[in-house]
N, C-alpha and C positions, 0 to 999 in steps of 0.2 A: 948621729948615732940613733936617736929617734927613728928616723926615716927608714935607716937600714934593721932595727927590729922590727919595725912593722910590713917592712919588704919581706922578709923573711917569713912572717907569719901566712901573708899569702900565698909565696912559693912555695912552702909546706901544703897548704890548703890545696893548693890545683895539682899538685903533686898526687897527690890521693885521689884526686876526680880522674888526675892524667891514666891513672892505670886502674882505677876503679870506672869510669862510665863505658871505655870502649872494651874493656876484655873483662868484668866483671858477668854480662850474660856467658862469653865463652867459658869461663870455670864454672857456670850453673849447666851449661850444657854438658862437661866433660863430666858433670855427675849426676847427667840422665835426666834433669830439670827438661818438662816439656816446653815447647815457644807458650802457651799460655802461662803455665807455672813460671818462667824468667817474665812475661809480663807482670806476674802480681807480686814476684819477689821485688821488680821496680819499682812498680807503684807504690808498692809498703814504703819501699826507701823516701821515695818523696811525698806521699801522705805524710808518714808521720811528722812534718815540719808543720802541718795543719793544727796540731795539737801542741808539741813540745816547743815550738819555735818561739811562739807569740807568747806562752805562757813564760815559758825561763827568760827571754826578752826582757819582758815586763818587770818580772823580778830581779833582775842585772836592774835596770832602771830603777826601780825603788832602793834597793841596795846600795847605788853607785861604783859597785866592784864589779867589771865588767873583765879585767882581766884573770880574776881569781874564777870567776864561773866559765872560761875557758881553759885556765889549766883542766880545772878538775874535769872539765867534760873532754877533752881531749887526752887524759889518761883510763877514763873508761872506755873511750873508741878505741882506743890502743890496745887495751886487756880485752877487749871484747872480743879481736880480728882475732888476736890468739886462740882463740877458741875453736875458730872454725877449723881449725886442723885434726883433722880423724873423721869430720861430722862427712857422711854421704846424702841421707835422708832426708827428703822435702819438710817434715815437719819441724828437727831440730835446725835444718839451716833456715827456713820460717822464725824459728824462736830467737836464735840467734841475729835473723836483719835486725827484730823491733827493737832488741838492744842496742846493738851497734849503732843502726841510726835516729834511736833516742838520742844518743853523744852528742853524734857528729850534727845534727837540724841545727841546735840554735849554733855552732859555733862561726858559721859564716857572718848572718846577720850582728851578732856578737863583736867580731871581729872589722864588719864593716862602720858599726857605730863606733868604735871604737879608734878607727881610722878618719872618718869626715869629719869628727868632732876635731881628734887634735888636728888636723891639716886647716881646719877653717881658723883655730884657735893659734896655730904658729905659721901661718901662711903658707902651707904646704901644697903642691898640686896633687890632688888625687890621683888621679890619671898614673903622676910618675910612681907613686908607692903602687898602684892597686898592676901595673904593666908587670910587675915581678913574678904575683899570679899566670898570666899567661906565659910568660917564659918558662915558671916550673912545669907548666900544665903540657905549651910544644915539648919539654926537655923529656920529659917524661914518657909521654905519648909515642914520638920516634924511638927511644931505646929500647920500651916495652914489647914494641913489634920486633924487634931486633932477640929481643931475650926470650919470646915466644918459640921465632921459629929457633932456636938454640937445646932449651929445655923444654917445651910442651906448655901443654895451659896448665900445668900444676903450678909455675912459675909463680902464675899472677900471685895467689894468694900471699907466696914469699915475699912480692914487691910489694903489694899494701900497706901490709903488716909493718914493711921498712920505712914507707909513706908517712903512715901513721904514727910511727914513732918522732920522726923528723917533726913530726908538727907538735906531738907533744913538747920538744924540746925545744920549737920554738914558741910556744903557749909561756913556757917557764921563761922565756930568755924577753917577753912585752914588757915595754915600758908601765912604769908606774903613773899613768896621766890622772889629774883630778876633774874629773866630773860631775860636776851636783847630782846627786839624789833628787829622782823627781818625786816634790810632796805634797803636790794640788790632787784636787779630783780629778783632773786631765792626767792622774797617773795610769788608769784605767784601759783598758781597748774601746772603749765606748765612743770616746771622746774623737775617734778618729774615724767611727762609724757614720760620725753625726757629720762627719764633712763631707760637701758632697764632692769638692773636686775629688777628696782622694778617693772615696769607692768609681769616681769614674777612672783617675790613675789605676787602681788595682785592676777593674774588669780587662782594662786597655792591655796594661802589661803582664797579664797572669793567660789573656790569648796570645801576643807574642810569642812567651816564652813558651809556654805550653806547647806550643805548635813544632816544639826541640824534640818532641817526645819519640815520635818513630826513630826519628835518626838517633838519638842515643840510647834507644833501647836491639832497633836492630840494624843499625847501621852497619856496624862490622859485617854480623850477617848477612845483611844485604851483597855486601863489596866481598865475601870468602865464597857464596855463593855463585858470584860473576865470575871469579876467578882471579881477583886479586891476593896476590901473596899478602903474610901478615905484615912485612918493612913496608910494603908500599902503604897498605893500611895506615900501620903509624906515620906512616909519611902523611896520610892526606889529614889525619886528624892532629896532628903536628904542625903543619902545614895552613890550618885552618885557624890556627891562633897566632901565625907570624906576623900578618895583617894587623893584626888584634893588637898585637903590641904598639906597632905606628901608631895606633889609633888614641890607646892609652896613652902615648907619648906626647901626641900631640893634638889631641882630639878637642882641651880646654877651648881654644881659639875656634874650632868650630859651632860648639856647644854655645858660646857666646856671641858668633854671629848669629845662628839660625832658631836659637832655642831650643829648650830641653823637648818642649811637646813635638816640634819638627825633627826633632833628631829621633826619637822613638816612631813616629809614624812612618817615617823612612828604613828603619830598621827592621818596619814591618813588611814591607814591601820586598826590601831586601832577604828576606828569611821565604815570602812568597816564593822568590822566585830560585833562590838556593834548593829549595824543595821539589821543585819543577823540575830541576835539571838533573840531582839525584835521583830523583824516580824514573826518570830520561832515558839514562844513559849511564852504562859502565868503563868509558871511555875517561883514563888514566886525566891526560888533560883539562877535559870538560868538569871531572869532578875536581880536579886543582882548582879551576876557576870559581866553581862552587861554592869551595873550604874558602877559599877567600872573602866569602859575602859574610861568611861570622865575625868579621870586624865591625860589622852595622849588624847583625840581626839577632848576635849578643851583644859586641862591646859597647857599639856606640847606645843602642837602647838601656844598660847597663848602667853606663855613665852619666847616662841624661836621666835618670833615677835618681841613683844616688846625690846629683847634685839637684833635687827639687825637693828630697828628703832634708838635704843639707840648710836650703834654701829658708823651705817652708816649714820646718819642724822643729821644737826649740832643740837642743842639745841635751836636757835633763831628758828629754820621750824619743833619745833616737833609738836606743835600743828594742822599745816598744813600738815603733815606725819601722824600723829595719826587720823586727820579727814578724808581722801581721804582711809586709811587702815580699817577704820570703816565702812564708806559710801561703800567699795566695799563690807568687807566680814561679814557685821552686815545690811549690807544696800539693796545693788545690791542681793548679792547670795540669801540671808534670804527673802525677796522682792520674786524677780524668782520665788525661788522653794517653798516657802511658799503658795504665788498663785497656783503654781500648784500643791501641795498637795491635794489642796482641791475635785476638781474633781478626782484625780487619786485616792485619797481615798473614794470619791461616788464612785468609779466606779472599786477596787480593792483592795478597804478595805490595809488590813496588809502588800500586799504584795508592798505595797509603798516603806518601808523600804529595800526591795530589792534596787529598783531603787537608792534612796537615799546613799546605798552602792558601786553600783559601781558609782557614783556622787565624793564618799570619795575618791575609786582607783583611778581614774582620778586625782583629784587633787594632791595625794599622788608624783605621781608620776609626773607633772609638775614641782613640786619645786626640784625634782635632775635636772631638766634643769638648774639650776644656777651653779650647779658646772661647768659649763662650762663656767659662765658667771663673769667679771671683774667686782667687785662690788662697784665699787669708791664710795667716800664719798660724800655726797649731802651737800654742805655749802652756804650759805649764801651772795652772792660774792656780789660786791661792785658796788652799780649802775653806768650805763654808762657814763654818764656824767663825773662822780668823774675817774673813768677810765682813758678816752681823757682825762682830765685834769692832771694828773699823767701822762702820755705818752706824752704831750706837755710840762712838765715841765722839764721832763727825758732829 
């Protein structure tokens, strides 16, 4: 019963990305939003996980009520989407993202510490809880295109909002898991600054991801442009996580031959060259072939994350690990280069995706920098005072 509330929480979760990342610029366009104005309304959406992420993170972590600070931030996102209805003008749908995605930032990493903890703690495969997410995310994705061409882009916002609610409902329906409260000085973000594998993990995985930016800011764009109908759209962004799911399914047995740092530098490679061929080519097939490389250039890089976080990070600071790992590579990189999409695409159309690939090579190859590097475990240690006092009693 475990397993399937916290399946649930993620199928909710990509649910909302499913119709919020591919047709969320087309309702900013149907209300006159310029391609640079839908770039900076992106950017906003994933900047602000730079700020709100790591700090509510951190506080879930001190607190140890990690699913109480998901309800409530999932019923602000809920009431917030509400809102948008009647808004036409740049300024208040402006006012409106910083809201909305003040909510929605921390509940991911929120929702993923809250998942690795108990899977490690009842023997759970990650993989099989976090694969649900990509199901909602395909299920989504294809009917969306479906209900586009039916009603128009006013649709999307109806489906969000329906999104959104689902997930509130399933925020309410999370298990009750016990989690220490973490209460050393390593409660801090500092403490995680001070290691060096992990700022080499984040640089690594925050270009990876980063390098998603063109394509999911103007990706549809790109392919409505070419001439692709909106089903077939949902089909290839649908399409593009069916992979994703094998992967999650059974990707544990990989991740444990090759290691987590091989399985992210490969996933860089692989996002390389998915980029390459999108920018390529608007040829039905070849971009099928494409959508299928997002099972390495998110999942598998994805997986082999959270399980280093899992590995290397005590349980009381995942939350504070999962938000600072968010806020870089959903936050900071997405942010970046999602900004500057927006011009390099006025100004070079397709050949973005170029750029955006050697973005991928880079980072591919910053994470084999860890093999050289000692990756001690991040815990939780025991504040100073309590310390001195132990050492004076010794």
């Amino acid at each position: 019963m475990i397993k399937a509330r916290l399946g649930l929480i993620y199928f909710s979760m990509f649910a909302f990305i499913g119709i919020h990342m591919p047709f969320w610029p087309v309702w900013l366009k149907s209300k006159g939003i310029s391609p640079t104005g839908i770039a900076l309304l992106t950017a906003l959406s994933f900047a602000l996980k730079i700020v709100f992420t790591p700090i509510v993170s951190n506080l879930a972590d001190r607190s140890g009520n990690r699913r109480q600070a998901i309800v409530l931030l999932a019923l602000g996102l809920f009431g917030s989407f509400l809102l948008f209805f009647g808004i036409d003008s740049f300024l208040p749908i402006l006012m409106l993202t910083t809201l909305s995605f003040a909510c929605w930032s921390p509940i991911m990493s929120l929702s993923e510490s809250l998942t690795t903890v108990t899977a490690k703690q009842q023997g759970y495969d990650y993989g099989k809880i976090r694969l649900w997410g990509s199901v909602g995310f395909m299920v989504v994705a294809v009917f969306s295109g479906k209900l586009l061409e039916r009603f128009g882009d006013a649709v999307v916002l109806w489906a969000i909002c329906a999104a959104a609610g689902l997930l509130l409902l399933a925020a309410c329906l999370l298990p009750k898991v016990s989690i220490p409260a973490a209460k050393g000085n390593s409660g801090g973000m500092k403490t995680f600054f001070k290691s060096k594998w992990f700022v080499y993990f984040l640089v690594a995985t925050t270009l990876v991801q980063g390098s998603h930016a063109a394509y999911y800011t103007f990706g549809t764009i790109q392919w409505r442009a070419q001439g692709l109908s909106d089903q077939v759209i949902g089909f290839l962004w649908g399409g593009s996580v069916a992979v994703e799911v094998l992967f999650f399914a059974f990707g544990k047995a990989l991740l444990a031959r090759m290691g987590a740092i091989n399985v992210i530098a490969i996933g860089g490679c692989a996002a390389a060259l998915r980029w390459i061929l999108i920018g390529a080519t608007g040829n039905v097939a070849l971009l099928m072939l494409a959508q299928c490389l997002h099972a390495l250039s998110f999942g598998a890089g994805h997986f082999a994350a959270m399980m280093i976080i899992a590995e290397k990070v005590d349980g009381a600071l995942s939350s504070t690990a999962q938000g600072i790992y968010s806020a870089f590579s959903m936050g900071i990189g997405m942010g970046v280069f999602v900004l500057l999409s927006g011009p390099m695409y006025a100004a070079i159309g397709a050949n973005v995706f170029y750029v955006m690939a050697g973005v991928a090579l880079l980072g591919g190859g910053c994470i084999l920098s860890l093999r050289a590097v000692k990756m001690e475990r991040i815990v939780d240690s025991a504040p100073e005072h309590t310390m001195e006092l132990a050492a004076k009693n010794a």
